[in-house]
Each structure stands twice: as C-alpha cells, then as structure tokens.
N, C-alpha and C positions, 0 to 999 in steps of 0.2 A: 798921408795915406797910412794906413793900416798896417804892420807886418805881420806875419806868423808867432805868433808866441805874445804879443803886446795882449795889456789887460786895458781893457773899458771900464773906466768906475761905473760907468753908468750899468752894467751890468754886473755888479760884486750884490750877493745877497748879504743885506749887513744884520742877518738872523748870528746865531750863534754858533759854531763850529759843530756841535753835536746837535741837531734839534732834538727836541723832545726832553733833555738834560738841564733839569738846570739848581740841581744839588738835590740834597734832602728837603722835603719837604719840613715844615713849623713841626707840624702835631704830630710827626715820626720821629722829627729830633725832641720834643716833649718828652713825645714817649719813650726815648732810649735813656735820658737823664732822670725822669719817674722810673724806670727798671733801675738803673743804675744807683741812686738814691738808696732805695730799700735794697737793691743788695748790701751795701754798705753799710745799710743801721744794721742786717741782721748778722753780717759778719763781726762789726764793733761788738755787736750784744753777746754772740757766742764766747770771744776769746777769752774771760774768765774761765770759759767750763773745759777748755781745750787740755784736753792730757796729751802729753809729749812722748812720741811713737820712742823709738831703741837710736833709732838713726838722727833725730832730733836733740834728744839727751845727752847721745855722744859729743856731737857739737858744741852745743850751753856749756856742759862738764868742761872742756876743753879750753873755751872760752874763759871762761868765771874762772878754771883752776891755773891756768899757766900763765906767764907773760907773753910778750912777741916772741923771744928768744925760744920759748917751749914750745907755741904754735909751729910754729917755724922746722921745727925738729920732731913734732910728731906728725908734722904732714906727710912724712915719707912712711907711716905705717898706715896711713888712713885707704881704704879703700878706691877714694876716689881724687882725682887732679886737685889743688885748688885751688879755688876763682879766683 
C-alpha cells in the first residue's frame, strides 16, 4: 500500500525541470559569435591608431623603465593599489 509521501514512477513527468528551457537557441548563438567575430576584427584593426591616454603611459614608462625591484617601490607613489 501506498504511504504519504511515497513517489509513483508512473506518474514522474519525465519533461525537463524548467519547460519551455531548453538553452539558446542555433541562430542566436550564430548570432552572438557573428557580433562577437567583427567586434574583434575591428578592435585588432584599430590598435595600430590607438594613442595612449596620461594614465596608460604612466604604466608602459614604468614598466619598459624600471626593473621588479623599481616597480615594486614606486607602487607606493602610484595613485592606485596594485593588481
């Protein structure tokens, strides 16, 4: 006999936990890797023309001029934590 709480396979729906769910569709994930795609040529295609803002240069300069040892010791004058 039957108790309170006991499950009947024979009535489990063996649909999928969410209906109506059942990921992205094909020609939406197409279309996010076509968007995605040409974002990326036209970003590659820019970075030749890209001029380096004050706060960008600062960095580079620091990099390209000091060793570990000067990184290291001018982080405590740089305006922000670092990474």
């Amino acid at each position: 006999m039957a108790q309170p709480g006991d499950v009947d396979a024979r009535n489990l729906d063996s649909g999928p936990i969410t209906p109506g769910f059942a990921g992205p569709s094909r020609s939406r994930t197409g279309w996010s890797v076509l968007i995605f795609a040409v974002y990326a040529v036209v970003t590659l295609a820019m970075i030749p023309f890209h001029e380096p803002w004050r706060d960008e240069a600062q960095s580079w300069l620091i990099a390209r001029d000091l060793g570990p040892g000067g990184i290291v010791h001018q982080m405590g004058y740089e305006g922000t934590p670092a990474l």
